[in-house]
N, C-alpha and C positions, 0 to 999 in steps of 0.2 A: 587196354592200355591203362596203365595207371600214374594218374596225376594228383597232384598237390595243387589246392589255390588257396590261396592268400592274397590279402592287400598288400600290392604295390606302397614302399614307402613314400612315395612320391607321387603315388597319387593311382586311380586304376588298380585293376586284377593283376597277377602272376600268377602263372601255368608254368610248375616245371615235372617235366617226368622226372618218376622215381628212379630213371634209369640214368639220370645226367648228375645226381648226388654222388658225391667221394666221400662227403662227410659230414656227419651235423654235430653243432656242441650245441647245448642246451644246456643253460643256468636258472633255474627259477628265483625265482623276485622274492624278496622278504620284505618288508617293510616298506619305505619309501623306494629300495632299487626294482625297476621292474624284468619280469621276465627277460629272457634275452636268446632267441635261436639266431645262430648262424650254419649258413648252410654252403658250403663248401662243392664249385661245379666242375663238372670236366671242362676241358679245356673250351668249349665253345660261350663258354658264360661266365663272368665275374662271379665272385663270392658274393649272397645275398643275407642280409642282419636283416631281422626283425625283431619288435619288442612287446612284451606286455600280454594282453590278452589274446592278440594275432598268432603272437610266441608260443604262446601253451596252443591253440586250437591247433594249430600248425604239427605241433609235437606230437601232440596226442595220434593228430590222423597220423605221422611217422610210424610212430609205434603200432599203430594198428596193421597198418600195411607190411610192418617187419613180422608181425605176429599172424599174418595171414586172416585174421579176424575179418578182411573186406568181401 
């Protein structure tokens, strides 16, 4: 099974499978604005923002998992 974790904005971990994503957008940070993933769920879960450096680690493992690389 494959999962994503990341910090909870709010405080705590977040586990979400890769299987419950519809959509991610993903803006990197320039200057003062930081990072920015949102992650877009099926229907059993709200839409999750994260930012900054959570943003890219988060991304990165995305991308890895899209790429089959795990």
């Amino acid at each position: 099974m494959k999962f994503i974790e990341f910090a909870h904005p709010e405080g705590g971990t977040f586990l979400v499978h890769v299987d419950h994503i519809t959509a991610a957008h993903y803006r990197h940070g320039e200057g003062d604005m930081k990072s920015r993933l949102g992650l877009d769920l099926d229907e059993r879960q709200n839409e999750i923002i994260i930012f900054g450096e959570e943003a890219e680690r988060t991304w990165k493992k995305l991308q890895t998992l899209l790429h089959g690389d795990v």
